[in-house]
C-alpha positions as CSV (number, residue, x, y, z in Angstrom):
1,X,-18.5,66.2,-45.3
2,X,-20.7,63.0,-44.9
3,X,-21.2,64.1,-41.1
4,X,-23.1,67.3,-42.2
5,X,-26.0,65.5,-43.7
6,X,-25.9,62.7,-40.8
7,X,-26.9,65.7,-38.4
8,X,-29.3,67.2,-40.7
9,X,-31.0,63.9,-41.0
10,X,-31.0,63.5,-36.9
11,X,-32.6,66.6,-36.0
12,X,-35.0,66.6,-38.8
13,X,-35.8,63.0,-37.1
14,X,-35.7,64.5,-34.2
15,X,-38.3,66.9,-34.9
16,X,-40.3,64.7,-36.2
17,X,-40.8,62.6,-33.2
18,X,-41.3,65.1,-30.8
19,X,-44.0,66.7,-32.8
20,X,-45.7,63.4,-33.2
21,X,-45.7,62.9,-29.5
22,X,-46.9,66.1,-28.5
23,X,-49.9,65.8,-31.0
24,X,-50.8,62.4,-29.6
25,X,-51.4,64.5,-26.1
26,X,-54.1,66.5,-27.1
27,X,-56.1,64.5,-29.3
28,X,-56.5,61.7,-26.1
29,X,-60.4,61.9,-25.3
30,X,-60.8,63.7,-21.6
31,X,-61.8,60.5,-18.9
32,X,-65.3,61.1,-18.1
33,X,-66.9,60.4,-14.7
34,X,-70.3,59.7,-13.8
35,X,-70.0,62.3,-10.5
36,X,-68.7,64.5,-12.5
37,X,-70.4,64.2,-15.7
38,X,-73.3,62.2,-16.1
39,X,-74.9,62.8,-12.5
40,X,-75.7,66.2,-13.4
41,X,-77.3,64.8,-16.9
42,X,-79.4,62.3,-15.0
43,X,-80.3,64.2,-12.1
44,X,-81.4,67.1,-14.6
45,X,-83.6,65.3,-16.5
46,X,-84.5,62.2,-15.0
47,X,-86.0,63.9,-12.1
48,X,-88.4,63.1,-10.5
49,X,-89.9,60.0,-12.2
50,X,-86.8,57.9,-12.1
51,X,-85.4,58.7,-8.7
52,X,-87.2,56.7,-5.4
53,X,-89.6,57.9,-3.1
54,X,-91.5,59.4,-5.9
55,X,-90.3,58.1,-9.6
56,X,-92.5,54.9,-10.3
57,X,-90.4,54.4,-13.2
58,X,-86.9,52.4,-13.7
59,X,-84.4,53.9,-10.4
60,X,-81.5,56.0,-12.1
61,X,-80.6,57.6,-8.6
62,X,-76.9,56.3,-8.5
63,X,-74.1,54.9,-10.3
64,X,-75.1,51.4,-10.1
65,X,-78.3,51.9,-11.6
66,X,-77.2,54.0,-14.3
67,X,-74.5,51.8,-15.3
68,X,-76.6,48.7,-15.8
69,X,-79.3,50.8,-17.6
70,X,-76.9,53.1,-20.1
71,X,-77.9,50.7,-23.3
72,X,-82.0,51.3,-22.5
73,X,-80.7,55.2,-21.5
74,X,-79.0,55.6,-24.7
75,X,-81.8,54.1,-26.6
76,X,-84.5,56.2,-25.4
77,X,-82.8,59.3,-25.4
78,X,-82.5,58.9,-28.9
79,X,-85.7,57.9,-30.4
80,X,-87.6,60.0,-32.5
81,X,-89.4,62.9,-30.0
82,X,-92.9,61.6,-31.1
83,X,-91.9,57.9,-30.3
84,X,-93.9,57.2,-27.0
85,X,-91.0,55.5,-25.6
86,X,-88.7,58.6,-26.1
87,X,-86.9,60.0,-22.6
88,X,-87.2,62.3,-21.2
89,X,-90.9,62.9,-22.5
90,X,-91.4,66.1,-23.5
91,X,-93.8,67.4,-21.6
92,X,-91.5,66.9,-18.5
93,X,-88.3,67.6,-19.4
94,X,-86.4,69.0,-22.4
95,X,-84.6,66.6,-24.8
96,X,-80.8,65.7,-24.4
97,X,-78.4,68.1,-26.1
98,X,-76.2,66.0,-28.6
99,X,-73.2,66.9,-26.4
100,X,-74.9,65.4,-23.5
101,X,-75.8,62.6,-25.6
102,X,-72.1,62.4,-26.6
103,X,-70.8,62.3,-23.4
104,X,-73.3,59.7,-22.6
105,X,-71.8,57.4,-25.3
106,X,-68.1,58.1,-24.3
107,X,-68.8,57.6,-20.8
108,X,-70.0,53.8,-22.3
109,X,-67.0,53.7,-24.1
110,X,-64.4,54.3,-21.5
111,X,-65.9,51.1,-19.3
112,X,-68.3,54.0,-17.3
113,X,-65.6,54.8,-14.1
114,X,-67.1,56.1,-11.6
């Protein structure tokens, strides 16, 4: 009789820790890349004032630069719209989405792999 409620106890345990593993799966955040990802958001709206020969403004034209400006990106991209130092200015390009600011901010986060 006492095996009965052993078993019931190990499969309920059982279930248990399989569904707590396979939850843990899909709530991981997808790595972000900067080819993949934030390329696109730079070359989309940092063009053509921050990528050489004709951008006279701070180089973003490849991983290296972007990486050691993402704390001056992230800043500017969200200041207020009527703050002159706001990015991209809006009479150039439109505004960041909040997704692409997002993945902007996770891209930090994860150590920005290339």
């Amino acid at each position: 009789m006492k095996k009965i409620p052993l078993i019931i106890l190990m499969i309920s345990l059982s279930l248990v820790i399989v569904n707590c593993s396979s939850s843990k799966k899909g709530t991981a955040d997808p790595k972000i890349s900067y080819k993949t990802d934030i390329a696109p958001i730079i070359s989309n709206s940092c063009t053509p004032c921050h990528m050489p020969p004709q951008g006279r403004k701070e180089p973003l034209e490849n991983y290296i630069h972007v990486k050691e400006n993402i704390v001056e990106i992230l800043e500017r991209v969200q200041l207020s719209q009527d703050n002159r130092k706001f990015m991209p200015p809006a009479n150039k390009k439109p505004a960041l989405t909040t997704d692409q600011i997002a993945l902007l901010v996770k891209w930090q986060q994860q150590n920005m792999p290339e």
